[in-house]
Backbone bond lengths (Angstrom), bond angles and torsions (degrees), N, CA, C in turn:
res aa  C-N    CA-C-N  psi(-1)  N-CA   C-N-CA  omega(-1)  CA-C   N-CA-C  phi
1 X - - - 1.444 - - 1.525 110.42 -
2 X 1.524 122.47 149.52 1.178 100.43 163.78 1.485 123.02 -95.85
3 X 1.666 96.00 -177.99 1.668 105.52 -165.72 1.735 102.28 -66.19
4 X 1.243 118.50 162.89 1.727 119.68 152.05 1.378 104.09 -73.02
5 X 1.408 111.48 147.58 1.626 115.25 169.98 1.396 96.82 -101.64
6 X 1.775 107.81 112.03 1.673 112.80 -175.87 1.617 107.10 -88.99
7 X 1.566 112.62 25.84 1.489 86.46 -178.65 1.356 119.17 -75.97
8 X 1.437 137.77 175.38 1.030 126.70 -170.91 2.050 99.80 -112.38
9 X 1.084 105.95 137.04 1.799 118.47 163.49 1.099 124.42 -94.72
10 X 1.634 123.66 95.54 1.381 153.85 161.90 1.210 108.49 -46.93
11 X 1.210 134.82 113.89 1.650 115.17 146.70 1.370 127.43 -5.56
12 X 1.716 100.58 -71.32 1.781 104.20 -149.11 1.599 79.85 -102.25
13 X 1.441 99.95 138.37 1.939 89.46 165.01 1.880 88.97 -140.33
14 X 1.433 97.69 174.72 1.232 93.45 -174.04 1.715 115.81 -78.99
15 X 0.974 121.26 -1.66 1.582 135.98 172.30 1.406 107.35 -72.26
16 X 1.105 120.67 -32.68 1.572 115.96 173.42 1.249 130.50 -87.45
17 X 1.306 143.41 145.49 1.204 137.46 -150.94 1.351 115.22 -98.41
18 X 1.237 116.49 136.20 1.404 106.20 -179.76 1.627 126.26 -64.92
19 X 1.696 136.34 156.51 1.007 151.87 -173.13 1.746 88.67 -68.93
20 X 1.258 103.12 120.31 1.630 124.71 169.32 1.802 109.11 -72.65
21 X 1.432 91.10 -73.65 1.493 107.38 167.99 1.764 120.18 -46.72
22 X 1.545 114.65 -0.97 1.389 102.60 178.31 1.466 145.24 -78.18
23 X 1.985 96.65 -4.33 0.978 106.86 157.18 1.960 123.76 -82.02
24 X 1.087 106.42 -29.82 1.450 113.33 -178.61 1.913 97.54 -66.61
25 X 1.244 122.04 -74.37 1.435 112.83 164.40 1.189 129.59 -15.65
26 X 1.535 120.14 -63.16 1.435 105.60 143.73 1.236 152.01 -34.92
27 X 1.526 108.02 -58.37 1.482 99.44 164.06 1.628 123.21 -51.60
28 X 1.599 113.55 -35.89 1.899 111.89 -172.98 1.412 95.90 -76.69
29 X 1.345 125.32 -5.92 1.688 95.82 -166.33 1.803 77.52 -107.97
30 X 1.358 153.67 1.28 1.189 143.08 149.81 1.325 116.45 -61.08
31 X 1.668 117.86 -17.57 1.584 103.42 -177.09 1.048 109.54 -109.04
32 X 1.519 101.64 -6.53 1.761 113.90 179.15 1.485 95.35 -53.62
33 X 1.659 109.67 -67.51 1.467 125.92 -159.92 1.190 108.61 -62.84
34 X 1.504 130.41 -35.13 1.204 100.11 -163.36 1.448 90.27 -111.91
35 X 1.633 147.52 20.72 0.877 134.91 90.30 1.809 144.36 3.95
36 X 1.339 106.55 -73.14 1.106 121.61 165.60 1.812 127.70 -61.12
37 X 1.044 93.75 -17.73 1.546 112.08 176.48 1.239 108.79 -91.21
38 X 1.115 139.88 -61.79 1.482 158.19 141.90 2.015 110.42 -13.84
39 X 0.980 98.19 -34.63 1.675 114.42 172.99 1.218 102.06 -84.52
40 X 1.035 121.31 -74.56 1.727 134.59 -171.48 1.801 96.83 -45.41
41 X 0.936 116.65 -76.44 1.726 126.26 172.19 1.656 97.84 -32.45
42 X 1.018 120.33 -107.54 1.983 109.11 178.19 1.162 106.06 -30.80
43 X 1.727 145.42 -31.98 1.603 98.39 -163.43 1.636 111.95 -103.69
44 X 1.783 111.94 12.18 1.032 118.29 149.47 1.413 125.96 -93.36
45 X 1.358 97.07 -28.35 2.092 85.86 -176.06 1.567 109.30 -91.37
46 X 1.417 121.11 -30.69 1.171 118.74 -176.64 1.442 125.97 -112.04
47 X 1.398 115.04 -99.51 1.548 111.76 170.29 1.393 98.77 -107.56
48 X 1.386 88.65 148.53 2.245 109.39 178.51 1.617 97.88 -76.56
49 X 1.403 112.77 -17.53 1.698 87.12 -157.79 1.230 96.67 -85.80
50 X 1.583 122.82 -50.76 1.422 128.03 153.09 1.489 137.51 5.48
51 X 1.620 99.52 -76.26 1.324 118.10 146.86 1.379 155.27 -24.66
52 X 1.733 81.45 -68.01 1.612 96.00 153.81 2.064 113.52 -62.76
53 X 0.996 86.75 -23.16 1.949 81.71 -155.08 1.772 86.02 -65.13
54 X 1.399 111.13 -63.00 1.555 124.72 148.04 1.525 122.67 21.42
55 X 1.642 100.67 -86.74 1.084 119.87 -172.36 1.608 115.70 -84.63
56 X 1.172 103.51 -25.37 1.541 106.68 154.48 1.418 141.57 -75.14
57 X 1.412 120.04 -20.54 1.579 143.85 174.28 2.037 82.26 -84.78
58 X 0.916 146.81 -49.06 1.646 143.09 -173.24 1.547 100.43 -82.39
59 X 1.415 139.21 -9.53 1.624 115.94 160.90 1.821 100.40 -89.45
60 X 1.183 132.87 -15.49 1.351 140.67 178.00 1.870 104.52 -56.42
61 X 1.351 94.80 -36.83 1.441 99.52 163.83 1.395 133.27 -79.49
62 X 1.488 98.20 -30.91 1.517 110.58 -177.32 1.619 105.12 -67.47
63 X 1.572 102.93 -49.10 1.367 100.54 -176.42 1.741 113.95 -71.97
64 X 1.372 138.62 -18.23 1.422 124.39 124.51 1.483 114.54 11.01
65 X 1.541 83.66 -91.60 1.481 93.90 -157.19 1.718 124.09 -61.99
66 X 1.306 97.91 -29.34 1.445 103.77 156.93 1.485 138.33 -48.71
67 X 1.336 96.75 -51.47 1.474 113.02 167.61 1.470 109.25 -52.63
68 X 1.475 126.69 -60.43 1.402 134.75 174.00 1.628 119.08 -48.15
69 X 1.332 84.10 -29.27 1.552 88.02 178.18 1.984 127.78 -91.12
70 X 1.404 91.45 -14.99 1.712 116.15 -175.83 1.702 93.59 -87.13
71 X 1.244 111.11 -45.30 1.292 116.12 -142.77 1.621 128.38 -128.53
72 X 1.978 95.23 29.30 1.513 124.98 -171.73 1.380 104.83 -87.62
73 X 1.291 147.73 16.29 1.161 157.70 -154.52 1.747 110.18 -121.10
């Protein structure tokens, strides 16, 4: 019979290349957040519509980064 091959498969190995885009990802998911915070803060203390508009113009970013991240290949 043959043997099992017990090596183990890591995610990151050094054969794979690093994420180029990982500084830009960073930056959109920084405006996401503090975006999203910035929404949350107005659409409780002040106006909801605001807020909402807010927190919705900051997932426009999030989904950015998603895309960059699905679709860096």
């Amino acid at each position: 019979m043959d043997e099992m091959n017990n090596t183990f498969h890591h995610r990151k190995t050094d054969e794979q290349p690093t994420d180029k885009l990982l500084p830009v990802r960073n930056i959109l998911n920084l405006i996401f957040m503090a975006g999203a915070i910035v929404g949350v803060v107005l659409y409780f203390f002040t106006n909801k519509t605001v807020g909402t508009v807010v927190i919705l113009s900051a997932m426009v970013f999030k989904m950015a980064e998603c895309c960059l991240r699905f679709f860096r290949r």
